[in-house]
C-alpha positions in Angstrom: 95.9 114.2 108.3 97.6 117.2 107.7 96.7 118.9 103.9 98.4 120.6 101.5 98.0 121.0 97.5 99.6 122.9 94.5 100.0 123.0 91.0 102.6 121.5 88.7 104.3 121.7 85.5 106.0 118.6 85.0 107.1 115.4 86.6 110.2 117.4 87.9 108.4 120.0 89.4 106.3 117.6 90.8 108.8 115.6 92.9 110.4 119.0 94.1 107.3 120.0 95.4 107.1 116.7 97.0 110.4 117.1 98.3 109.5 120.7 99.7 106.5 119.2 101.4 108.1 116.7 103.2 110.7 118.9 104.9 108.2 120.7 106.2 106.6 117.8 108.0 109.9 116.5 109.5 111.2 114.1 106.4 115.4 114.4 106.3 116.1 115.1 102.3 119.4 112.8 102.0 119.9 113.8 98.2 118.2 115.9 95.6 120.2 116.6 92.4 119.6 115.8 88.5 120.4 112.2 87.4 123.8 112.2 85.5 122.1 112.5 82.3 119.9 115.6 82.1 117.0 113.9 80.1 116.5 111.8 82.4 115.6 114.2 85.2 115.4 114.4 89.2 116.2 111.8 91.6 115.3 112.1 95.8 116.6 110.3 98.5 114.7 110.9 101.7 114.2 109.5 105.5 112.4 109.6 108.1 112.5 107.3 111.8 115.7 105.0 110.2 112.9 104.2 107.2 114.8 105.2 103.3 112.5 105.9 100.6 113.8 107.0 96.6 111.9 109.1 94.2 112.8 109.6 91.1 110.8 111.7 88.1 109.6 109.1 85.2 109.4 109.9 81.5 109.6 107.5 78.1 112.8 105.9 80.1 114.2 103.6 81.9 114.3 105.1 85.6 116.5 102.5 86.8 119.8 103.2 84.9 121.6 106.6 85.2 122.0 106.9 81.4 118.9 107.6 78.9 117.5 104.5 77.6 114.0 105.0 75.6 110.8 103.2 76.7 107.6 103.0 75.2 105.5 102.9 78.1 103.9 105.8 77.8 103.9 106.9 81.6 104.7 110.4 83.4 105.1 111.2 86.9 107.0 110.1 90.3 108.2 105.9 90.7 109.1 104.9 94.7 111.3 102.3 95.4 111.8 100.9 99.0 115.2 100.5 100.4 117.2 100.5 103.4 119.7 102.8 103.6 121.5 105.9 101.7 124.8 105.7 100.1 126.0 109.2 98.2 128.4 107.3 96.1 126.3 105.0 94.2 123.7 105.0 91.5 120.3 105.4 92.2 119.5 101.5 92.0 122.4 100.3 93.6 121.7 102.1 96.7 121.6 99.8 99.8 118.9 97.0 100.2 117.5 98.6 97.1 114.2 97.1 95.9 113.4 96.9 91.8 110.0 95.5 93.2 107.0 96.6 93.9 106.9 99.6 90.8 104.8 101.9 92.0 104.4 105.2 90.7 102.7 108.4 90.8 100.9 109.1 87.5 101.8 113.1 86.7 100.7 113.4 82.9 101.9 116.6 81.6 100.3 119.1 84.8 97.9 119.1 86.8 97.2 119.3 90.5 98.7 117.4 93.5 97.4 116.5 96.7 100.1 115.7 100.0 98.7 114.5 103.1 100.9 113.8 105.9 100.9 112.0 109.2 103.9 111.7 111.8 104.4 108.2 109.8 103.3 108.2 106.7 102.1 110.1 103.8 99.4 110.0 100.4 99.7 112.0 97.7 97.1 111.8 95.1 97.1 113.7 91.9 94.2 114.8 88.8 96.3 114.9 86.0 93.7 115.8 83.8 90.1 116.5 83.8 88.8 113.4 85.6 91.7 111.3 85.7 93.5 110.2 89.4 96.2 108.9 90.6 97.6 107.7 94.3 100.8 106.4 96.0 101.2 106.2 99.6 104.5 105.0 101.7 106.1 105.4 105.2 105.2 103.2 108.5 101.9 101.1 108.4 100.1 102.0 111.8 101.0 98.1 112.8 99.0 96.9 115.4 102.0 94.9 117.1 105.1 97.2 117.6 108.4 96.1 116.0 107.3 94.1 113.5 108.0 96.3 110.8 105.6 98.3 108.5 107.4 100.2 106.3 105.8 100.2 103.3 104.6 101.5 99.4 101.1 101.5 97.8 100.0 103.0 94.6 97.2 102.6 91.9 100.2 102.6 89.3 103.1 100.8 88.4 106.2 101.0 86.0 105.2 99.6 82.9 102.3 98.1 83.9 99.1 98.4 81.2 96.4 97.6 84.4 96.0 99.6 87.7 94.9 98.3 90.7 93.0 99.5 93.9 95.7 101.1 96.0 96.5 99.4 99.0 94.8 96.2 97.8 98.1 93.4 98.0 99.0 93.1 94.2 102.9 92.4 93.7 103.5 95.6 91.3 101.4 98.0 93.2 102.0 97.4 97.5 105.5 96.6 99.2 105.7 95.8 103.3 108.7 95.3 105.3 107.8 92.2 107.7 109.1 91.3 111.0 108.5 88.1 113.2 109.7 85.1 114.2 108.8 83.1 110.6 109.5 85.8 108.1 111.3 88.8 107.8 111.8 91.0 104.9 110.2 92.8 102.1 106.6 90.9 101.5 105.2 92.1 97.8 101.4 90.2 99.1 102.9 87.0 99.0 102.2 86.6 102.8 99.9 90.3 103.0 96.4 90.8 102.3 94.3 94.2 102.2 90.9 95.0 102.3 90.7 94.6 98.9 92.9 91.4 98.4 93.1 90.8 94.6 93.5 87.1 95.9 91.1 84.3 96.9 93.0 83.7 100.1 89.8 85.2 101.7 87.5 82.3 101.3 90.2 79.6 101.9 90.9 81.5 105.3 88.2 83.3 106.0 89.7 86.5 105.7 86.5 89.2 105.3 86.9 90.4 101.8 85.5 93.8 100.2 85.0 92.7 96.9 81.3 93.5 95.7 81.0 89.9 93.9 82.7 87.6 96.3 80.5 85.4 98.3 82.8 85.3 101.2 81.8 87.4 104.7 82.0 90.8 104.7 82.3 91.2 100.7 78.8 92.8 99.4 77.4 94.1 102.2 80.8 96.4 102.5 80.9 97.8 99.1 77.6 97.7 97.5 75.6 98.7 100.8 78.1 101.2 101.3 76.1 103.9 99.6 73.3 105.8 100.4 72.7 104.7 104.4 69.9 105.8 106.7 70.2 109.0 106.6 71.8 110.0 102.8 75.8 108.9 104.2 78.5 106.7 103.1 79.4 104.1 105.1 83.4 104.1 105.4 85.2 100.9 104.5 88.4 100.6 107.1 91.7 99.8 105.4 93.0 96.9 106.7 96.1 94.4 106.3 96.4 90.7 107.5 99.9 88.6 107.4 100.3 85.3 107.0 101.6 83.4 110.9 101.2 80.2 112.4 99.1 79.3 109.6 96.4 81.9 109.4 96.2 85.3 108.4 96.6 87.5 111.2 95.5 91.3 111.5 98.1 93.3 111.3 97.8 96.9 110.2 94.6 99.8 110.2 94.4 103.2 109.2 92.9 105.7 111.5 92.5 108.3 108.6 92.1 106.4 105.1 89.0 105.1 104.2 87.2 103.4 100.9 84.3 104.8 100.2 81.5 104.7 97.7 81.4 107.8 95.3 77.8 107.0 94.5 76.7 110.4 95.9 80.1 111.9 96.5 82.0 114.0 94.1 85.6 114.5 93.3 87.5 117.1 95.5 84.4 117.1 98.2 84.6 117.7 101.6 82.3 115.1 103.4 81.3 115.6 106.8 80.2 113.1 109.6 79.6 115.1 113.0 82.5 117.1 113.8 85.1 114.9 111.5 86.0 116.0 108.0 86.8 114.1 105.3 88.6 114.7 101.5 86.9 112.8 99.0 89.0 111.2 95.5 88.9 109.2 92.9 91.1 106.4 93.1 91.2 106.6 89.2 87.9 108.7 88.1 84.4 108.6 88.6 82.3 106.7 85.9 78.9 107.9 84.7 77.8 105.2 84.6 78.5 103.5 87.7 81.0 101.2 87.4 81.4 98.7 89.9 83.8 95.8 88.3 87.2 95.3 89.2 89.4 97.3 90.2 87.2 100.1 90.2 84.4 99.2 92.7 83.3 103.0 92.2 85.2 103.5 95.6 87.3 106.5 96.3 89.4 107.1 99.3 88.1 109.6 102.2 90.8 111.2 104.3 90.1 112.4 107.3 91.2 116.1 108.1 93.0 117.4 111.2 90.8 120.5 113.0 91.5 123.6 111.7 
């Protein structure tokens, strides 16, 4: 993936860096302005390939109305919302096919230091908003393994108003959005019918889908995570991120990144460049890494490793 990382000041100057970004790397800005009411800061509109994304900078408000009304959640940064079109005449949240649901959100704090990484299709920006604290949020076109049937999508590790966060990319309703297409279902899926790697479900063992979780019994679940660390020869295995739908009564693979991976930050550090023959690979935190270990849910003590494009 291609890299790219700055500083910021605030939640506003995070989402125009954002936007900058993303005009480099072929994204079509539809609208950038400040809300109506100026406390309420910046809103984006951008598209790419006929898929519509909004951004707009969150503060002790309501992001959803165009007027300032106070909230107490205690959250600072970026909140995506999937939609499916642009419409300059209308409010932010009454633009078209606009969805309230999933909340995800990029956690700024009050600075700190953001992290953009780009493919033709899709993009994950991570940020350490304080010493040892990260967040994620990742959206555009799933690599889908089956073309036309869909894959535009939002993850995060933080949601609007939520107290919890949540592995990013794992199917929980608040935190991971997919646009499905087929012949039994088509629409936005919040992980009704989706599973990831890290399902927060027990579909897994009713369908036999191979969970990651460290202390689930089914296949695939501690042999992933735990035995991730430390292989024959000092390296980290890395965990593929993967995502099954529900069709014709099974869960069926469906989506798999070529250039995000889980992996154990056992013996890995924040910020690291890990390398594994010629590939290269930036090492995060999904959230922070624990001294001790810390392996319980949703923390796992994974990261994410993302691999590099040559210099």
């Amino acid at each position: 993936m291609k890299y790219y990382t700055s500083v910021y000041s605030s939640a506003e100057d995070l989402i125009a860096i954002i936007n900058q970004r993303l005009k480099v790397e072929g994204w079509t800005e539809l609208k950038y302005s400040d809300v109506p009411d100026p406390r309420i800061g910046k809103q984006l509109h951008i598209s790419k390939g006929g898929l519509h994304f909004g951004l707009r900078s969150l503060g002790a408000y309501d992001p959803y109305v165009d007027y300032y009304a106070q909230r107490g959640h205690g959250q600072k940064g970026v909140i995506l919302n999937l939609k499916t079109g642009f419409d300059g005449n209308v409010a932010y949240a009454s633009q078209p096919g606009f969805e309230y649901s999933p909340k995800c959100y990029l956690e700024s704090g009050d600075k700190g230091v953001c992290h953009i990484f780009t493919t033709a299709d899709y993009v994950l920006l991570t940020t350490n908003y304080s010493s040892d604290q990260y967040s994620s949020l990742a959206f555009g076109k799933l690599p889908v393994l089956v073309g036309d049937t869909g894959g535009q999508f939002v993850a995060s590790t933080n949601a609007y108003e939520a107290t919890n966060r949540e592995t990013i990319f794992a199917n929980a309703s608040n935190f991971f959005g997919v646009y499905l297409k087929n012949s039994e279902f088509t629409g936005f899926d919040r992980g009704d019918r989706t599973c990831g790697t890290l399902s927060t479900t027990s579909r897994g063992s009713i369908s036999g889908f191979p969970h990651a979780h460290p202390g689930n019994s089914s296949f695939g679940s501690v042999g992933t995570v735990v035995r991730s660390s430390g292989l024959t020869g000092g390296y980290s295995g890395l965990i593929p991120i993967d995502y099954f739908t529900f069709f014709a009564g099974i869960y069926s693979p469906y989506s798999q990144f070529p250039d995000i991976f889980y992996v154990s930050l056992d013996v890995l550090e924040p910020g690291e460049v890990y390398e594994i023959g010629a590939s290269r690979f930036m090492v995060f935190p999904q959230f922070k890494k624990e001294y001790p270990l810390n392996r319980n849910a949703p923390h796992y003590n994974l990261g994410l490793a993302v691999l590099l494009d040559k210099p």
